[in-house]
N, C-alpha and C positions, 0 to 999 in steps of 0.2 A: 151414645155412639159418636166416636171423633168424627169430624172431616180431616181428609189431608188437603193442607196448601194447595192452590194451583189447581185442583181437582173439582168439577162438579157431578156433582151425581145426579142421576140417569134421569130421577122424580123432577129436580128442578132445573132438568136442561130443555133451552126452548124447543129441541130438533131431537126428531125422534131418533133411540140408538139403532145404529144399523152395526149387522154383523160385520166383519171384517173381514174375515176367513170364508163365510161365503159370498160374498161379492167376489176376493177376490180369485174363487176356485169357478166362478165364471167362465164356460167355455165359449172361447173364442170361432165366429163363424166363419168360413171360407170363402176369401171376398173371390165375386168373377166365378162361382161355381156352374149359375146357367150358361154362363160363355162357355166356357168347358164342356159343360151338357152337349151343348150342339156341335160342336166342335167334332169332339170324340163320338158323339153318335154320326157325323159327315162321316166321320176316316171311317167307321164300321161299315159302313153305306160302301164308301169306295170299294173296302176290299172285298166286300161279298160280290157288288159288281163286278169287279177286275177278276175273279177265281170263277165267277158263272159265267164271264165271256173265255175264260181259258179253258174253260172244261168244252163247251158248246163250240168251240174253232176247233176240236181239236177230233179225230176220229172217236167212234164208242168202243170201247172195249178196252182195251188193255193202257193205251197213251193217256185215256180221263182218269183212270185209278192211278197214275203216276202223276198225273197231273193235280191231282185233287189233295194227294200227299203233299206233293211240293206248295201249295197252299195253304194248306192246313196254319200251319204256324204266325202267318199273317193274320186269318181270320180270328184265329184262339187270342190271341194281343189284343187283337182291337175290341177284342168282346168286352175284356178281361177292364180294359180303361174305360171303356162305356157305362158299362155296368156302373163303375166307383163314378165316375164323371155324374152321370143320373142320378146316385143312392146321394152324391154328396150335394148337389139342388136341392132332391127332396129333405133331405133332413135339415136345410139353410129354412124351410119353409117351415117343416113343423116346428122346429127351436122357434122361430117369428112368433109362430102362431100361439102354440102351448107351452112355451119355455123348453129347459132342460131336464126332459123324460129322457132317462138312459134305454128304459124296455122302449120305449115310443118309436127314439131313434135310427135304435137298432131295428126292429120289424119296417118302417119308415124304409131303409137302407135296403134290406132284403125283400119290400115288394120294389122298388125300384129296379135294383139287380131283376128281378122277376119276369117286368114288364119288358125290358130291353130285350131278354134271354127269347121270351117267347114271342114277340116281335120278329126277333133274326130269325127263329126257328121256321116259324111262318112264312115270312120271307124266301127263306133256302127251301122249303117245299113248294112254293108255289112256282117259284123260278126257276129252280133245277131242273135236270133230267130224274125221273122215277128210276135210281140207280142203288144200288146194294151200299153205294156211297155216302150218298144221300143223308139217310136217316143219321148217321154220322157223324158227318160235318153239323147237321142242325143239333143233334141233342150236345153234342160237344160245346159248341156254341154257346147253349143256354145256357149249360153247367158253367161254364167261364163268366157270364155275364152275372149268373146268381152270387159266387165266388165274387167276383167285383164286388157286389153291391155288399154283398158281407160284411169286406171289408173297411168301405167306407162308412162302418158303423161307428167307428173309434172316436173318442171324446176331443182326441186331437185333431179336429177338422183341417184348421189352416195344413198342419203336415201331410194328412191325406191330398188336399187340393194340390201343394206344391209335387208331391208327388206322383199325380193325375196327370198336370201341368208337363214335370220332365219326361213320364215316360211317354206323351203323346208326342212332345218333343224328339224323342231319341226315335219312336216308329218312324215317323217322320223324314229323320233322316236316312234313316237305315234303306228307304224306300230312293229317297234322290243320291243317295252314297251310289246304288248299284249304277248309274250313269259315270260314275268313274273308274269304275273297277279297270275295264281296257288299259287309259291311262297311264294307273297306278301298276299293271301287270307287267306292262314295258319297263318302268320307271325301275321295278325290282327283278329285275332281268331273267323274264320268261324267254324261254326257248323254245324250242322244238323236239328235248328233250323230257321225260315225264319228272325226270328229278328237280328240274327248272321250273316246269308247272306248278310242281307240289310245294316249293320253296317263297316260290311268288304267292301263289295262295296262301298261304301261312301268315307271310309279312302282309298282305293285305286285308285279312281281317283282323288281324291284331291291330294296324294303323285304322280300321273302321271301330274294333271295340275302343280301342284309346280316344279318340274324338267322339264319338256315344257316351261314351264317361265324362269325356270334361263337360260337354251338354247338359247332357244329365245335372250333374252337380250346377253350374251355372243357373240353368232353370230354376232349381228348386232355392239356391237362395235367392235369387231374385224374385219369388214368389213370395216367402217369407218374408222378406225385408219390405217387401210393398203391401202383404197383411199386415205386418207390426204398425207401419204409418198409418195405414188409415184404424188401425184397433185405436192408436195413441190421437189421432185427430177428431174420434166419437169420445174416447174416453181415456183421460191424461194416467190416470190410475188404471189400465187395464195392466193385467200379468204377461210378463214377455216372455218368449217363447227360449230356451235355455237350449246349451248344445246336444241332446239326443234329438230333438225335434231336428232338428240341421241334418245329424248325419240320419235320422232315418229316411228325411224326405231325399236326400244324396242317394242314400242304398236303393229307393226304393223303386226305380225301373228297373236296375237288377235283379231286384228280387222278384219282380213282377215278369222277367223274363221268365225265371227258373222256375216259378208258377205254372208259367204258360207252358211252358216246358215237360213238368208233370201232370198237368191235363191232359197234353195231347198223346201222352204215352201209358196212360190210363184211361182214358176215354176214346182215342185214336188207333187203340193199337190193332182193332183190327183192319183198320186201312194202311195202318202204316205195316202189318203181316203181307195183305197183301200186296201194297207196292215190292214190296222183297220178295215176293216171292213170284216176281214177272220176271226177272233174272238175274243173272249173278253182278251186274254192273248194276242195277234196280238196288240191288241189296249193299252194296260196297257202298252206292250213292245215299242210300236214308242213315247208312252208320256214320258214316262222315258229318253228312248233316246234320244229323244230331247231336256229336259231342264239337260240332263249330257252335250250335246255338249253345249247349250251357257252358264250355269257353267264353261265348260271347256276353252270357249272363252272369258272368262270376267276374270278370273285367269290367263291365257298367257298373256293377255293384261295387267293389271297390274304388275306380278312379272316381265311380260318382259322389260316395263319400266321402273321400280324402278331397275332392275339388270344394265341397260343401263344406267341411269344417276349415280349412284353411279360407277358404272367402270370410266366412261366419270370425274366425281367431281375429282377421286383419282388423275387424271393426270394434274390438275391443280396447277398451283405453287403459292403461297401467295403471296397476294395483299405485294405491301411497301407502307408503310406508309408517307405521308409528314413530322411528326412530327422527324423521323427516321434521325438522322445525321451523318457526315460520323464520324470515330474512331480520325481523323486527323483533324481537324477545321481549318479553317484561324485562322491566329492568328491577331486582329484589331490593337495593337501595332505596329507589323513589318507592317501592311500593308501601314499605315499613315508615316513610315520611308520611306525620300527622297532616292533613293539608290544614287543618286549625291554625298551625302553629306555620311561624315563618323560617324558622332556623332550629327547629327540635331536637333532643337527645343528641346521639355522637354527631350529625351532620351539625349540628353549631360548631361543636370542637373542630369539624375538619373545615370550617369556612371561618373560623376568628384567625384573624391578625394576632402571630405571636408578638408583634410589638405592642399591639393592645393588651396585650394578656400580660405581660411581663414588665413592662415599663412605667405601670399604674401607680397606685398608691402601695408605699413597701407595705403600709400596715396590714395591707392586704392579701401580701404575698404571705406565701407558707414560711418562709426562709425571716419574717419578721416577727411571726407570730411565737417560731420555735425559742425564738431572741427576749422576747417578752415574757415566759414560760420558765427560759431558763437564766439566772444572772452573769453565769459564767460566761455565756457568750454575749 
């Protein structure tokens, strides 16, 4: 059996072979995930507090079923990032512990989502009022939080985290945004008229989803881009994260909206019935509301994509070219010069002195030789 050149084989190499393809199909883990944890289990904390002190201000009977709708959508979010925030810890621990188990991960993921879901559910029972509500808001709840943690089963951690990261970012704001609604109502020239109301409203959550979007997007590749460095500071050879990872962590409080979205109108809907059916302004009011959130989640979704891969494009350096040659070229003359030799082949003829050449001995020349050859001449 040959050897080729340059090659040593596997028997008499000093270092054992290691695979290449799997090293480097290695997944990468979600740095800052227990920050997150707490983080996002704080904001779930708040809003169930903030919606148990609005129910309980508020008289019982008909204004806590309106009220409890009008929260709903808060709490279903915040479950919804808890859940992935938590499933994505726990599964940063099991990878630590037992490597990369996909089945491990995934159930890892979905008791996480588990324990949060029946945490809040617990929670909303023991705090609330014993209301037709109630049960509710808690089993909805869980379902959002199990749903999280699902989620955060995926191989792509870093892009789940970034995407945990913005859209705890974008509730965030969506919550300090309403301190400026006033403001912003003047600014788009509300009146006293209803058509001026509805027009100022319009422009102002559209200028609230456009800045939820660029958020959005912002977050997530700045999460990214500070996973990649420290993957690249443990390990010079780790695999970089390519543009779908970009735009999904951009999409994906969007998406997480429009989730939250269908939860609440499959598992809420019979509160969100009855809020409607307290009156005819009850009901005008949950339609409205409704197509403003997936409005509002089909706008995060997009500007937060397009704000991600345009961050993500800018850091790309240009393609070179084949055509592209270096400033300094071989030169094909010198290369064909023997360096043995000091004046070889045609380079002597182009470096001798025609006067050397010609001025020599005649016998030498051609023109003496042809003379000697022939008598005539």
């Amino acid at each position: 059996m040959t050897k080729q050149p340059g090659r040593v084989p596997a028997a008499e190499s000093d270092e054992p072979a290691v695979d290449a393809a799997s090293a480097g199909s290695r997944p990468l883990p979600a740095p800052g995930a227990a920050v997150l944890a707490l983080l996002a289990l704080g904001w779930l904390a708040a809003m169930l507090w903030s919606t148990r002190e609005a129910i309980t201000s508020a008289a019982a009977g008909v204004t806590a079923i309106s009220l409890s709708a009008f929260a709903l959508p808060g709490v279903i979010s915040a479950a919804l990032v808890a859940g992935a925030a938590v499933a994505l810890a726990g599964g940063n621990l099991l990878a630590r512990r037992y490597g990369d188990w996909a089945t491990l991960r995934f159930a890892g993921a979905i008791g996480g989502g588990m324990l949060v879901g029946l945490a809040a559910a617990v929670a909303i029972n023991l705090t609330y009022f014993d209301t037709s509500t109630t049960n509710v808001i808690a089993g909805t709840t869980a379902a959002a939080a199990i749903i999280g943690g699902a989620l955060a089963g995926a191989r792509t951690a870093p892009a789940i985290g970034a995407v945990v990261t913005a859209a705890l970012g974008t509730l965030i704001f969506v919550v300090a945004f309403s301190r400026a609604r006033d403001p912003l109502f003047d600014l788009f020239g509300s009146g006293d008229s209803q058509e001026s109301l509805i027009n100022a409203a319009k422009w102002v959550s559209r200028t609230e989803s456009l800045v939820a979007g660029l958020l959005a997007g912002l977050l997530a590749f700045g999460y990214l881009t500070w996973a990649r460095r420290r993957a690249v500071r443990r390990d010079p050879e780790a695999p970089a994260l390519r543009w779908p990872a970009y735009l999904l962590a951009g999409a994906g409080p969007g998406l997480l909206l429009l989730l939250a979205e269908v939860i609440i109108r499959v598992g809420g809907r019979s509160l969100l019935d009855l809020a409607s059916a307290l009156s005819e302004a009850d009901a005008v009011a949950q339609t409205s509301l409704g197509t403003s959130r997936v409005d509002n989640g089909i706008w995060v979704l997009f500007v937060g994509a397009l704000t991600a891969l345009i961050a993500f494009g800018r850091t790309l350096s240009p393609a070179h070219s084949d055509d592209d040659e270096p400033a300094h070229g071989p030169n094909p003359v010198a290369d064909q010069v023997d360096p043995a030799d000091d004046k070889p082949g045609y380079a002597k003829a182009f470096d001798a002195d025609p006067a050397e050449t010609f001025d020599g001995d005649p016998a030498e020349t051609p023109d003496a030789d042809a003379a000697k050859a022939d008598p005539a001449r």
